[in-house]
C-alpha positions as CSV (number, residue, x, y, z in Angstrom):
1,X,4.9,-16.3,23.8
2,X,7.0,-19.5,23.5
3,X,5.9,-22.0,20.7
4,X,4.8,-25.3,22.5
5,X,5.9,-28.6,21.0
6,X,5.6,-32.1,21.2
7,X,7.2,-35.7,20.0
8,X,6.0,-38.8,18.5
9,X,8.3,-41.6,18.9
10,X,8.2,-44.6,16.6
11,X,9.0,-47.3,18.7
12,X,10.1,-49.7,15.7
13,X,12.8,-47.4,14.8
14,X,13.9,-46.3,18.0
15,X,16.3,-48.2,19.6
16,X,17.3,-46.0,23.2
17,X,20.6,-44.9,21.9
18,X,19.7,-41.9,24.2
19,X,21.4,-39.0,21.4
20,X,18.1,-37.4,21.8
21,X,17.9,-37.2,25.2
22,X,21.7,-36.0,25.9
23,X,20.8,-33.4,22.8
24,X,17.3,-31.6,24.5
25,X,18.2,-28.3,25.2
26,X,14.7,-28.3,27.2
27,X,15.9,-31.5,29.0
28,X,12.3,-32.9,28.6
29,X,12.9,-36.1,27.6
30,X,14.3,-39.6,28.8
31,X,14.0,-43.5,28.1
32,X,10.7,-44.5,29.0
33,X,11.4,-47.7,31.5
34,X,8.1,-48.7,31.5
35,X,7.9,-50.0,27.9
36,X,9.6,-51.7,25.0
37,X,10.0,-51.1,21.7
38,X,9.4,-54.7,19.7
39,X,13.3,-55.1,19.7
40,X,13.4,-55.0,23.1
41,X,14.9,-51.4,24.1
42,X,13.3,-48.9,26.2
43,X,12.1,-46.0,23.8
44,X,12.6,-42.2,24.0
45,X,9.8,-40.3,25.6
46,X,8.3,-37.3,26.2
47,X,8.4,-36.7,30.4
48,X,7.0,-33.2,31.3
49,X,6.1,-30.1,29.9
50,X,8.8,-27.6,28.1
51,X,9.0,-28.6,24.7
52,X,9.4,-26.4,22.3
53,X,9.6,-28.4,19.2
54,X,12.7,-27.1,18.4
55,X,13.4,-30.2,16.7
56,X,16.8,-31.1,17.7
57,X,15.7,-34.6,18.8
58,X,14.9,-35.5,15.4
59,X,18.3,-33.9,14.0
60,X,20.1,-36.1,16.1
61,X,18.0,-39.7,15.9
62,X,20.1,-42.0,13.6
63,X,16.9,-44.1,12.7
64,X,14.6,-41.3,11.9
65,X,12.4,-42.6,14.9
66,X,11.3,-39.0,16.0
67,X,8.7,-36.8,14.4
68,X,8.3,-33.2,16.2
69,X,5.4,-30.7,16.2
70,X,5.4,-27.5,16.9
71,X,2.7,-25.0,17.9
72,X,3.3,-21.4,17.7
73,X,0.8,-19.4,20.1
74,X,0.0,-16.2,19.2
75,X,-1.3,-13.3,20.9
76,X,-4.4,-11.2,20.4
77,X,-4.6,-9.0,17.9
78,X,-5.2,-5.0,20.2
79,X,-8.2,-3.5,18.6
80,X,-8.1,0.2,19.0
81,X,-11.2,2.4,18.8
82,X,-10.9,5.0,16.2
83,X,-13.6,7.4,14.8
């Protein structure tokens, strides 16, 4: 399975350069137009479901405004019956 991630964004670093956004290979995130950070620009954001926490966001961010986490979802362990 997939490892599921997510973002934090740290709206007094982040200042909507968009770098992070053009860089997503999962194209799951975008400026969030509904907010601003206390410097006035709209911050990165987290839209829909598809992150993998692959952490390329945070590569990218010149201001260190992005932390990642990751979640790596493993399967069950098969039990066989022996005697």
């Amino acid at each position: 399975m997939p490892a599921r991630g997510w973002i934090e964004v740290n709206n007094m670093y982040c200042k909507g350069c968009e770098l992070c956004i053009n860089a997503c290979p999962q194209d799951v995130l975008r400026l969030d137009m509904e907010s601003l950070t206390p410097k006035g620009f709209h911050p990165a954001k987290l839209y829909k479901d598809g992150c993998t926490g692959c952490a390329i966001c945070s590569l990218v961010c010149p201001d260190a405004a992005i932390t990642v986490y990751r979640e790596v979802i493993k399967k069950p362990a098969i039990v066989t019956g022996g005697a």
